[in-house]
C-alpha positions as CSV (number, residue, x, y, z in Angstrom):
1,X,-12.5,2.8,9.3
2,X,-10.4,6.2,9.2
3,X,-7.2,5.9,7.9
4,X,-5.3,7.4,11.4
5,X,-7.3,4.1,12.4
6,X,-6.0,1.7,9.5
7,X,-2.7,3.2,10.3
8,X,-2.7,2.7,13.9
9,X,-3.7,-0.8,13.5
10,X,-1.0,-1.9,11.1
11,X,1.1,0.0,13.5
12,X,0.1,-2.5,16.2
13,X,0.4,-5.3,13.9
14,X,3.6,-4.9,13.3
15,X,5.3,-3.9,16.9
16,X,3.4,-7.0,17.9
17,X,4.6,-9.2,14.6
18,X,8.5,-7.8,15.9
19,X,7.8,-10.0,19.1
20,X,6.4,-7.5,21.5
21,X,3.6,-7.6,23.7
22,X,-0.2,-5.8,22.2
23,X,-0.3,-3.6,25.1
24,X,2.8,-2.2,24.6
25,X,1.8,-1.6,20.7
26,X,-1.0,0.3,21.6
27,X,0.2,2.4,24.3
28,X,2.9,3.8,22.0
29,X,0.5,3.9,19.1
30,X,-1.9,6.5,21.4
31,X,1.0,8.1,22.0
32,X,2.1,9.3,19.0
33,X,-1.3,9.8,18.0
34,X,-1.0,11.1,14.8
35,X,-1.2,9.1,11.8
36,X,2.3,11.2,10.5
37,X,4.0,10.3,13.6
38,X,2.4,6.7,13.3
39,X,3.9,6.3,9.8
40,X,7.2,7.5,10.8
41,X,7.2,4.8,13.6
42,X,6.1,2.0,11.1
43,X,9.4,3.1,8.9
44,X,11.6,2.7,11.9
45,X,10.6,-0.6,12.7
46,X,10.7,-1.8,8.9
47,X,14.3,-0.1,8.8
48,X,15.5,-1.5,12.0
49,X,14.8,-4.3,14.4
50,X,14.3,-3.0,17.8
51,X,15.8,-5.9,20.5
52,X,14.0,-4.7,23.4
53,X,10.9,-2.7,24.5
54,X,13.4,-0.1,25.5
55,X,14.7,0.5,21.7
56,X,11.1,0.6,21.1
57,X,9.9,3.4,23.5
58,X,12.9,5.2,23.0
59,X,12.4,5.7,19.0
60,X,8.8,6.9,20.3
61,X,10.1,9.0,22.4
62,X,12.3,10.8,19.7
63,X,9.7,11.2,17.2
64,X,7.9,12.8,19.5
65,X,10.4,14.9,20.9
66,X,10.9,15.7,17.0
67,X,7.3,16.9,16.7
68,X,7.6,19.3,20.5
69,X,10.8,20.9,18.8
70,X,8.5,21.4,15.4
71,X,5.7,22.8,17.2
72,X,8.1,25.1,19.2
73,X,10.0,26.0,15.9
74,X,6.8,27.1,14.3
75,X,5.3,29.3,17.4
76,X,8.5,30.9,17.7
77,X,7.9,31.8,13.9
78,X,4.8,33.3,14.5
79,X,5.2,35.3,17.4
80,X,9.0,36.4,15.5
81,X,6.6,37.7,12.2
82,X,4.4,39.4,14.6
83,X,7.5,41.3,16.4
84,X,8.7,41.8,12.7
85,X,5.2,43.6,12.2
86,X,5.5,45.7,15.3
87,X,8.5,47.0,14.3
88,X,7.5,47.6,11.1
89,X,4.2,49.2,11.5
90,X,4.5,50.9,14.9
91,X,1.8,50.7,18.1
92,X,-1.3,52.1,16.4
93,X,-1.2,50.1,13.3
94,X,-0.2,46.6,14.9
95,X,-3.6,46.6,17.5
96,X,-5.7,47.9,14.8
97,X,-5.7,44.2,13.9
């Protein structure tokens, strides 16, 4: 076994040890997908006790909220270091590339 796959399993082990149903555990566990965003999930639930599927789901649906606003963060780096180069270099150098 992987360890995204060990991960995702003590994942599931533990939203199901907080009282909530398996199905739900592994819906939000192939939701987040990752074994980062797993890991961030598993230190919520040992730092707070969710009382309801909803608290659940909603902490899911931050982290990976979290992670859109990363990935966006980073492509708008990219694309500014490429503009940067534009302006930098001029036309003829920048599609030379």
């Amino acid at each position: 076994m992987d360890e995204r796959a060990r991960v995702r399993e003590e994942l599931i082990a533990m939203i199901v040890r907080r009282g909530f149903r398996r199905d739900l555990a592994e819906a939000v566990a192939d939701q987040l997908r990752t074994e980062n965003m797993m890991r961030r999930m598993l230190g919520y639930l040992r730092a707070v006790k969710p009382r309801s599927p909803e608290e659940l789901v909603d902490e899911m649906l931050a982290i990976l909220s979290d992670r859109d606003r990363w990935i966006q963060k980073k492509t708008n780096e990219y694309y500014n270091e490429k503009y940067n180069q534009l302006l930098e270099e001029g036309l003829d150098d920048f599609f030379e590339d």
